[in-house]
N, CA, C and O of each residue as an XYZ file, in Angstrom:
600
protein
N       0.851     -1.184      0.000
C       0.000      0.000      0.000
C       0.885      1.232      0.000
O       1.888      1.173      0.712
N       0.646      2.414     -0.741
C       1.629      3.150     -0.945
C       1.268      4.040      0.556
O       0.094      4.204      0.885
N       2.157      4.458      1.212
C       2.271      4.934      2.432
C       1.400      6.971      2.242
O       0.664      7.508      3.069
N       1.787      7.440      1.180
C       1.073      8.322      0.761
C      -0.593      8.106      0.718
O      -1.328      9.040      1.040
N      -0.966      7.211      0.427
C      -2.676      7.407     -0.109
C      -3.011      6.259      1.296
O      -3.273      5.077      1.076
N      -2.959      6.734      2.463
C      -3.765      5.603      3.368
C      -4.937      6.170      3.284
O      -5.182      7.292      2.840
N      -6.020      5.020      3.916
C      -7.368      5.374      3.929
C      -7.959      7.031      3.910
O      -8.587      7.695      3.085
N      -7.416      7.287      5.231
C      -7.700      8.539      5.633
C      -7.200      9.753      4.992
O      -7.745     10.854      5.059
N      -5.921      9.421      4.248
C      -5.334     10.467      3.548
C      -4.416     11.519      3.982
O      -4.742     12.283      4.891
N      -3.120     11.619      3.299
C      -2.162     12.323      3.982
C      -2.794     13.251      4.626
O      -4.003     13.481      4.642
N      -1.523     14.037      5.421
C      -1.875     15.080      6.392
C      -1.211     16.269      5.718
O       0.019     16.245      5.743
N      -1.898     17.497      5.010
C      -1.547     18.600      4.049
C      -1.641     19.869      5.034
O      -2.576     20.089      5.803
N      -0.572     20.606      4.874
C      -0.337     22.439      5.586
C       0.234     22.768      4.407
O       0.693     21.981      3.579
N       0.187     24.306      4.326
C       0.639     25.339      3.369
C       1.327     25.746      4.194
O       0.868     25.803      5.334
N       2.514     26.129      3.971
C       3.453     27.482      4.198
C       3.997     28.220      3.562
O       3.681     28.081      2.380
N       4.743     29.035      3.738
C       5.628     29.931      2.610
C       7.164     30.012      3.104
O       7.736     29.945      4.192
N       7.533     30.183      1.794
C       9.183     30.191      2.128
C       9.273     31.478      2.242
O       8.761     32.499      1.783
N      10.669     30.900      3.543
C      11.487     32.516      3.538
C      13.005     31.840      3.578
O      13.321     30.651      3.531
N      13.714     32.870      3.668
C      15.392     33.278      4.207
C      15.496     33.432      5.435
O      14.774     34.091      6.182
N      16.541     32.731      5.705
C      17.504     33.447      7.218
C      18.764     34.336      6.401
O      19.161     34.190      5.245
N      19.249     35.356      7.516
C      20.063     35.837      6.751
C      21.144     35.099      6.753
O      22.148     35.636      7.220
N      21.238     33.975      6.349
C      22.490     33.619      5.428
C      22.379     33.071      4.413
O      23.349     32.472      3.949
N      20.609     33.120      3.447
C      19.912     33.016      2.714
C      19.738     31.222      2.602
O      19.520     30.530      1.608
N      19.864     30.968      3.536
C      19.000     29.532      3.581
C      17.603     29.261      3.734
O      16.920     29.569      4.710
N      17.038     28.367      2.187
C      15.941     28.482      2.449
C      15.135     27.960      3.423
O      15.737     27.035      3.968
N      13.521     28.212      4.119
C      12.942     27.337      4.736
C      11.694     27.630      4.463
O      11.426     28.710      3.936
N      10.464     26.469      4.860
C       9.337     26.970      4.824
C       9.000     27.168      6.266
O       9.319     26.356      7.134
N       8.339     28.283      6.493
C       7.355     28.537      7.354
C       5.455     28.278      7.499
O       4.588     28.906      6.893
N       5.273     27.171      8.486
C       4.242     27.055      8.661
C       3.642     27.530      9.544
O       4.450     27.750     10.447
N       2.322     27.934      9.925
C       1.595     28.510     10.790
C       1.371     27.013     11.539
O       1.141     25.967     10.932
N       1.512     27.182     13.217
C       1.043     26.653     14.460
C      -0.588     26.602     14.565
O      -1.240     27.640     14.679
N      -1.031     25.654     14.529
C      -2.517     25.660     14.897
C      -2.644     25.130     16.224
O      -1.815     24.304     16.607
N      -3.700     25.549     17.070
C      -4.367     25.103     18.577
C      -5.104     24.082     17.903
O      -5.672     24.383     16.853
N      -5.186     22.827     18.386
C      -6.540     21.529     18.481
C      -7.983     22.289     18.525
O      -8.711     22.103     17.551
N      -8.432     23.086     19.521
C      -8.970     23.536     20.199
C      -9.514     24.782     19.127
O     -10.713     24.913     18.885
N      -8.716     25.457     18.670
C      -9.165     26.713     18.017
C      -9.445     27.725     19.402
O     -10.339     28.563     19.275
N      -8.994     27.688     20.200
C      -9.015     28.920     20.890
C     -10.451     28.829     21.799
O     -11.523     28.281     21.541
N     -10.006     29.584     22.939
C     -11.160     29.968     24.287
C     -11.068     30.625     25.275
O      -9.889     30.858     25.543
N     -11.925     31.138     26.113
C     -11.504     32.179     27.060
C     -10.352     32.205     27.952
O      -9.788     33.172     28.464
N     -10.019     30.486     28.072
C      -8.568     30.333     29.152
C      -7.332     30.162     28.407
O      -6.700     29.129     28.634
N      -6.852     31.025     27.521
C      -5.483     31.693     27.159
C      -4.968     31.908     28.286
O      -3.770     31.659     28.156
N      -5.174     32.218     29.289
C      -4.116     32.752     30.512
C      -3.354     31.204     30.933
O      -2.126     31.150     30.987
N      -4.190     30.000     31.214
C      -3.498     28.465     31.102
C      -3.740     27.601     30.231
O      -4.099     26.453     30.494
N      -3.599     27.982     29.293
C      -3.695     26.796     28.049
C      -2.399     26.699     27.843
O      -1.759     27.639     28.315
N      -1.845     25.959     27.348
C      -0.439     25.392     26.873
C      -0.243     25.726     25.233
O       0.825     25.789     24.625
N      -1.699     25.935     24.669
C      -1.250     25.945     23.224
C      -1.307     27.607     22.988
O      -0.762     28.029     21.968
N      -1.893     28.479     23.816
C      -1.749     29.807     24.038
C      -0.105     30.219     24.538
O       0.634     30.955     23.884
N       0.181     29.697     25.572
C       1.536     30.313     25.979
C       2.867     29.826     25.043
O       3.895     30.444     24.768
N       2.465     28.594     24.705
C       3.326     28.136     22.875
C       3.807     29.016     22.463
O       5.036     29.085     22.476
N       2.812     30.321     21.787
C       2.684     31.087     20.981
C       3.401     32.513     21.086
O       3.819     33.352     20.288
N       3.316     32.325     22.814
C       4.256     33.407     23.086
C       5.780     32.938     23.508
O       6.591     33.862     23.566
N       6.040     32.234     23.669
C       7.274     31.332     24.005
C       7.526     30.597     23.074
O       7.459     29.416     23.415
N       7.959     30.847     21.372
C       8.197     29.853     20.341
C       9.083     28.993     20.823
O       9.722     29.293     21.831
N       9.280     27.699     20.138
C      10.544     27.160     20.010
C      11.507     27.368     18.869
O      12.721     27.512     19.014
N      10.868     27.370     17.735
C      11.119     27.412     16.503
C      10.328     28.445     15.866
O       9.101     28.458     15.963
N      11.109     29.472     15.094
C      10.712     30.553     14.176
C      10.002     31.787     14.855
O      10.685     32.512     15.579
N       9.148     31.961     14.728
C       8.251     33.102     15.257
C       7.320     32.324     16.035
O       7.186     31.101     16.058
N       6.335     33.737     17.035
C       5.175     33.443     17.723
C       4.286     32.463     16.612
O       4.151     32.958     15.493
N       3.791     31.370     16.801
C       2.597     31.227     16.288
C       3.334     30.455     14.910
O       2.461     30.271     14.062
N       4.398     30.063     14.548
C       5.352     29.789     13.172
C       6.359     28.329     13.234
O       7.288     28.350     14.042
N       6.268     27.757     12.841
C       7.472     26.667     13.073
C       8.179     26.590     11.733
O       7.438     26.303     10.793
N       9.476     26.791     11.446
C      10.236     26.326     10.385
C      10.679     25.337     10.148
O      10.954     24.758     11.199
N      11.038     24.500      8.886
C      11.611     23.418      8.323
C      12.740     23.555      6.990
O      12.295     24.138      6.002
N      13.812     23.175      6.938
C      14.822     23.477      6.089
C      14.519     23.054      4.987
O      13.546     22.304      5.063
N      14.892     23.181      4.003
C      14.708     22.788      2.830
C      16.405     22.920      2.454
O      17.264     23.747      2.760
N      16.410     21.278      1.381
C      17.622     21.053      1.310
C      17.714     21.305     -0.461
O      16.767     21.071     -1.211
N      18.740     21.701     -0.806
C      19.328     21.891     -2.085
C      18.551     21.800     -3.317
O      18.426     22.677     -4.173
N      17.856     20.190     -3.292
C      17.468     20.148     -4.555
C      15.726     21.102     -5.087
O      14.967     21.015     -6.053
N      15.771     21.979     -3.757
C      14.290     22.765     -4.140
C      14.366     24.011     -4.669
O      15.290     24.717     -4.267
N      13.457     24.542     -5.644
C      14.006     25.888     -6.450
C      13.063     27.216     -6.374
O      13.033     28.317     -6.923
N      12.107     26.321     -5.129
C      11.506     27.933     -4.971
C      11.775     29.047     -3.884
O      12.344     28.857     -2.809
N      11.179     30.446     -4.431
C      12.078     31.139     -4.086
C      10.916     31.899     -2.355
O       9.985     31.355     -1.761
N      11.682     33.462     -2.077
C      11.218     33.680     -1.050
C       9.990     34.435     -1.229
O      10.034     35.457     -1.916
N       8.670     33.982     -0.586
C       7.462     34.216     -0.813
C       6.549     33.754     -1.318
O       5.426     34.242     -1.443
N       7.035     32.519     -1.744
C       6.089     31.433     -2.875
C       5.679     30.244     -1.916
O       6.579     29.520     -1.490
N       4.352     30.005     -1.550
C       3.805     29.124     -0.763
C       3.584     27.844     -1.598
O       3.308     27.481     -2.742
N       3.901     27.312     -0.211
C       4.039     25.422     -1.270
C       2.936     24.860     -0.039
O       2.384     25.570      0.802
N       2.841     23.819     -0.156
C       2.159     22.782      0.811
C       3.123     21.636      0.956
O       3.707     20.894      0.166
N       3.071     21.767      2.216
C       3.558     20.383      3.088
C       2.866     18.956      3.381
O       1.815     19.033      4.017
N       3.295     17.673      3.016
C       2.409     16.662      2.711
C       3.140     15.192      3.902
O       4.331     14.901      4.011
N       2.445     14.801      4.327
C       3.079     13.571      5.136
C       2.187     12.307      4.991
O       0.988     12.557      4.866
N       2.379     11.606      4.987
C       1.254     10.508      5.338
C       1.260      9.949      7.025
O       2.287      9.784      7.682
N      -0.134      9.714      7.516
C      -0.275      9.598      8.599
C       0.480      8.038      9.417
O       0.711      7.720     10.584
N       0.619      7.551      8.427
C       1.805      6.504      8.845
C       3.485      6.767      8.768
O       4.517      6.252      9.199
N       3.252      7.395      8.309
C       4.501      8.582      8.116
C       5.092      9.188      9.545
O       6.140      8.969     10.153
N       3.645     10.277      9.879
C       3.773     10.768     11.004
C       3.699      9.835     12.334
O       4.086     10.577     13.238
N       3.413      8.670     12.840
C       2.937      7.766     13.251
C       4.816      6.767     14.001
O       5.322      6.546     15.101
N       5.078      6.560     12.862
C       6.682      6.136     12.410
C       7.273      7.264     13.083
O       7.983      7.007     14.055
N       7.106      8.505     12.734
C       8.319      9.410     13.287
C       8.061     10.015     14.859
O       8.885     10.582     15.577
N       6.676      9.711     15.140
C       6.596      9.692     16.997
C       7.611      8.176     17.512
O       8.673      8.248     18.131
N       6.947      6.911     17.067
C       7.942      6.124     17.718
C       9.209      6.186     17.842
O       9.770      5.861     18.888
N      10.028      6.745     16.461
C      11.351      7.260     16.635
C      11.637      8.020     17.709
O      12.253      7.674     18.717
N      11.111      9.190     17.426
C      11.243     10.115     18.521
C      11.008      9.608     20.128
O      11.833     10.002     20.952
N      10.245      9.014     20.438
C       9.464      8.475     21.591
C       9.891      7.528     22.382
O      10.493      7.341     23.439
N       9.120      6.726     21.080
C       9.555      4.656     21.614
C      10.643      4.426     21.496
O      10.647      3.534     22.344
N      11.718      4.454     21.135
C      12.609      4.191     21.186
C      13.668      4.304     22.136
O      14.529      3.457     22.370
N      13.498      5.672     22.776
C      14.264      6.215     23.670
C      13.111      5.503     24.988
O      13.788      4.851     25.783
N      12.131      5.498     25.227
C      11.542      5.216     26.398
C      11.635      3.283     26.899
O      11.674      2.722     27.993
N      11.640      2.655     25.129
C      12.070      1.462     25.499
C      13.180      1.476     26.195
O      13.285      1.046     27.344
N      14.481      2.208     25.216
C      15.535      1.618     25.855
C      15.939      2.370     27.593
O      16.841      1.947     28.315
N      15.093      3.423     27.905
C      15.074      3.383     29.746
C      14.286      2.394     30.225
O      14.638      1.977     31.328
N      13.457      1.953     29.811
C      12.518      0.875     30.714
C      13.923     -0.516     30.309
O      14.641     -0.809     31.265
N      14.055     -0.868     29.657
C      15.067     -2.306     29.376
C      16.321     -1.826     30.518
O      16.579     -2.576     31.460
N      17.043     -0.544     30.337
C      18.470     -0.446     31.462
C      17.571     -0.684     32.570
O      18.158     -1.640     33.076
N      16.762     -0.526     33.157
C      16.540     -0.433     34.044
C      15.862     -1.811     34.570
O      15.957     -2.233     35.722
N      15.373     -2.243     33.829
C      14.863     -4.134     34.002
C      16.046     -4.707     34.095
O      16.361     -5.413     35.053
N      16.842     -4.439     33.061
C      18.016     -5.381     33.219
C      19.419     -4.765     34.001
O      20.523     -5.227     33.715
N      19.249     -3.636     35.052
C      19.619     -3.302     36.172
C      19.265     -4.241     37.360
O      20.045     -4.587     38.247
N      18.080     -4.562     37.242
C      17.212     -4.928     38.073
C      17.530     -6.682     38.249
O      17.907     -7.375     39.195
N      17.216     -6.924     37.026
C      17.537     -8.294     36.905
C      18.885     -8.950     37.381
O      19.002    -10.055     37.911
N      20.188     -7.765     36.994
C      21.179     -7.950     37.352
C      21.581     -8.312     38.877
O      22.662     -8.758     39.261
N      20.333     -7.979     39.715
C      20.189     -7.705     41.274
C      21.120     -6.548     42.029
O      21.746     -6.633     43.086
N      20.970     -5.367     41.041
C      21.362     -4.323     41.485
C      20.718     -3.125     42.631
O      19.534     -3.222     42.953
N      21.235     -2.456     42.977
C      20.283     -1.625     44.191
C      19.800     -0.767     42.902
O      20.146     -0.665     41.725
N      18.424      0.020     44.090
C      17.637      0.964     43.118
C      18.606      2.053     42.560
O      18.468      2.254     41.353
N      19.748      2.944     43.320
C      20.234      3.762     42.432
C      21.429      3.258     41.394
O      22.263      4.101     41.063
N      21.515      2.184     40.976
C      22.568      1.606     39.837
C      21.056      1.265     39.143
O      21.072      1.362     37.916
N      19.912      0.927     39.666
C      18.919      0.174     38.614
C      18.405      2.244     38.206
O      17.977      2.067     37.066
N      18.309      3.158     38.351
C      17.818      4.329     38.092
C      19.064      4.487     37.340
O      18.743      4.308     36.165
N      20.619      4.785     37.420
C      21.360      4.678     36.320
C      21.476      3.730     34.956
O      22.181      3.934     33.967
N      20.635      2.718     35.196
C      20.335      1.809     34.132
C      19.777      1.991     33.499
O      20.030      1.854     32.302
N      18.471      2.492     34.080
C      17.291      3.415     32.943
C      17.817      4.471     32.413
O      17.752      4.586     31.189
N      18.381      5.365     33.105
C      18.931      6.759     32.352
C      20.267      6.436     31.445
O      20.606      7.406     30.768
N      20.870      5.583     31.336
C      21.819      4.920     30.430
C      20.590      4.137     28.931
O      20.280      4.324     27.755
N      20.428      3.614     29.610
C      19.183      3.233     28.133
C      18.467      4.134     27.831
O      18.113      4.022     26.657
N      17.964      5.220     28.451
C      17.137      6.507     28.166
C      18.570      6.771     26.918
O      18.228      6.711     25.737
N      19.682      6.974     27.134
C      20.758      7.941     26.634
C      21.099      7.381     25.488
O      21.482      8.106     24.570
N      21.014      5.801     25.308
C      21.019      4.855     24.439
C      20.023      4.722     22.895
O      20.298      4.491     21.717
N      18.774      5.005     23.659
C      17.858      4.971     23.398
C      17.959      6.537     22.040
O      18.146      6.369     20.835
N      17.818      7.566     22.558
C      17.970      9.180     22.151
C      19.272      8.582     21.211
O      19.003      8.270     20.051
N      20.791      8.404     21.733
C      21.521      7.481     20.236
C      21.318      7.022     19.063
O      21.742      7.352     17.955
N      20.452      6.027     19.509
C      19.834      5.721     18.350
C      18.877      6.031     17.693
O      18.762      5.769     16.496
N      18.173      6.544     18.275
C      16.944      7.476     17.503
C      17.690      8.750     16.373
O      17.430      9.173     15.246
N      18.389      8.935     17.085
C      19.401     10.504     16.312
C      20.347      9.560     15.175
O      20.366     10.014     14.031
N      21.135      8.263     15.433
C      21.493      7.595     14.163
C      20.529      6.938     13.574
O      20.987      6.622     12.476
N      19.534      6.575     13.661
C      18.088      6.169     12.488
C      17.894      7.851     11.610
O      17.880      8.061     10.397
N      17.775      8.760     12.658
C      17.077     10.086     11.418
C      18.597     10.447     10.937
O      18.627     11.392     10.149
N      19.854      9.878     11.262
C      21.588     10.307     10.302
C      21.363      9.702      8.923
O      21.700     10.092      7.805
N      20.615      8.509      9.389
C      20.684      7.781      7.966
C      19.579      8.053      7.178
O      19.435      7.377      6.159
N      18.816      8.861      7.435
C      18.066      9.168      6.658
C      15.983      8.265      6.806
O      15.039      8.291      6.016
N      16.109      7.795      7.828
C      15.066      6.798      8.758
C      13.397      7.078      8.670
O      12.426      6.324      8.744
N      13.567      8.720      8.449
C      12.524     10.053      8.720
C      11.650      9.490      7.653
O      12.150      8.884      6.705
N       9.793      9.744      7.819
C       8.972      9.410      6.558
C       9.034     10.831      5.605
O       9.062     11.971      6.069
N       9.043     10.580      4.602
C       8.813     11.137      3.272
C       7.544     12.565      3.259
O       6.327     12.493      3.090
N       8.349     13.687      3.486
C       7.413     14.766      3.139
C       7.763     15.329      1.979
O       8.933     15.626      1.739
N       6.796     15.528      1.158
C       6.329     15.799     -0.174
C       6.380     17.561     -0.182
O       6.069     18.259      0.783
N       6.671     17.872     -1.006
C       6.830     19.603     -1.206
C       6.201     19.936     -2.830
O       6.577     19.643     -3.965
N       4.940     20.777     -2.203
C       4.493     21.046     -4.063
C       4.474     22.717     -3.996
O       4.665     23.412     -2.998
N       4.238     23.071     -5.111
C       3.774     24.276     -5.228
C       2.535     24.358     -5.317
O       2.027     23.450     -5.975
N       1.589     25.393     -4.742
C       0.214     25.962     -4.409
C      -0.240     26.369     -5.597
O      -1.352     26.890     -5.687
């Protein structure tokens, strides 16, 4: 089954490219709330997001774009993933690193170690874990996002 056309159908955002000044391109996408917004902005998490970016601007997340793309700054493309796609790249991110703290730490345990060598066991497989997650996306591991023009 081609990983693009699942049942439900990829997951599509528009953004637009810009520059950093050292003229590398990226697209910029707009941040959406689940929620769409409500009177408790003062503790919502997807409100204070917005004022505390991580990436790009309030309310903006950027993504690089590598070499072989030729559009320029101001030309909106759409961003395309498939939901098995996205799905794949939480466990990377996630499972992987959380298996390998739960395993140091079983097999701390198993070893018949005390609790603080079995809590260094987990945080050694936690560290293990994040390793390998970061050499799966070196090699290139990441699902397939699609870049069109609008």
């Amino acid at each position: 089954m081609d990983e693009t056309n699942t049942p439900a159908g990829p997951l599509i955002t528009s953004g637009r490219v810009v520059t950093d000044k050292a003229g590398v391109p990226w697209v910029e996408v707009s941040r959406e709330t689940a929620c769409g917004g409500c009177s408790n902005n003062d503790c919502c998490s997807s409100a204070q997001e917005e004022e505390e970016p991580g990436l790009g601007v309030p309310g903006k997340m950027r993504f690089a774009l590598d070499g072989q793309w030729s559009e320029h700054e101001g030309e909106r493309v759409e961003l395309a993933c498939s939901q098995n796609g996205l799905l794949f790249a939480a466990l990377l991110a996630y499972g992987i690193p959380t298996l390998g703290g739960v395993l140091g730490g079983v097999l701390a345990a198993g070893a018949g170690l005390g609790d603080g060598l079995q809590a260094l066991g987990a945080l050694g497989g936690l560290v293990l874990g994040f390793m390998l997650a970061r050499w799966a996306v070196a090699r290139g591991q990441l699902p397939l996002v699609t870049l069109k023009r609008n």
